[in-house]
N, C-alpha and C positions, 0 to 999 in steps of 0.2 A: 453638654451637661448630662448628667447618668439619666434624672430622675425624666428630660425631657424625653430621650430614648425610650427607657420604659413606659412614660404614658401615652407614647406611638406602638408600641405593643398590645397596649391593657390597663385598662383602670387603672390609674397609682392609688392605694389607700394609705393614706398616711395617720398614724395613730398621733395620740399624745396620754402618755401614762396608762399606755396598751389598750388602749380604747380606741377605736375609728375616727375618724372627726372630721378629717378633707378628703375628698376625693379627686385628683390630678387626670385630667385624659386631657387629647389632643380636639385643637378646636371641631376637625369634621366631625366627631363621634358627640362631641356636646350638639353641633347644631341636629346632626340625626335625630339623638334621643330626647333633646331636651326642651328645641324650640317648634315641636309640631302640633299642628290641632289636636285634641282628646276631646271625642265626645261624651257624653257625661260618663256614660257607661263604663268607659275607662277609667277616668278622672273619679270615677269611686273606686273602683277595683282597684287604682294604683294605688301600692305598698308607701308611696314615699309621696301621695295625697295630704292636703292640709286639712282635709273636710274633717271632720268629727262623725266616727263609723259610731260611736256606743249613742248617737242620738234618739232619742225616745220621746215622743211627741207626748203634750198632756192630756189622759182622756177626758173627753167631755159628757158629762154626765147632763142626761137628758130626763131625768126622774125628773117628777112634776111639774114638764110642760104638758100642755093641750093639746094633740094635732088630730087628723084625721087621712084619711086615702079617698 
């Protein structure tokens, strides 16, 4: 089959109404890329991460407590 050839070559991308949407490669380059540890460090850097990058914690506003040092 063509398309198996070519995703032993190189990523197959396959569109749908010219848009991207699946990506076809061969099992060793899935297990290489896909099934290895990432530590966080990566796992935020990665482009194709599910984390949420625009997160913005709420600040806390400390006006009129009491404390001291």
């Amino acid at each position: 089959m063509a398309a198996k050839r070519a995703a032993d070559e190189q990523p197959l991308v396959i569109t749908e109404h010219g848009e991207p949407r699946y990506v076809l490669l061969n099992y060793k380059d899935f297990q290489q890329n896909f099934n290895k540890q990432m530590s966080l460090l990566e796992a935020l850097a990665d482009p194709l991460s599910r984390f949420d990058n625009d997160f913005q914690p709420e600040r806390i506003d400390f006006s009129g407590r009491d404390f001291s040092f």
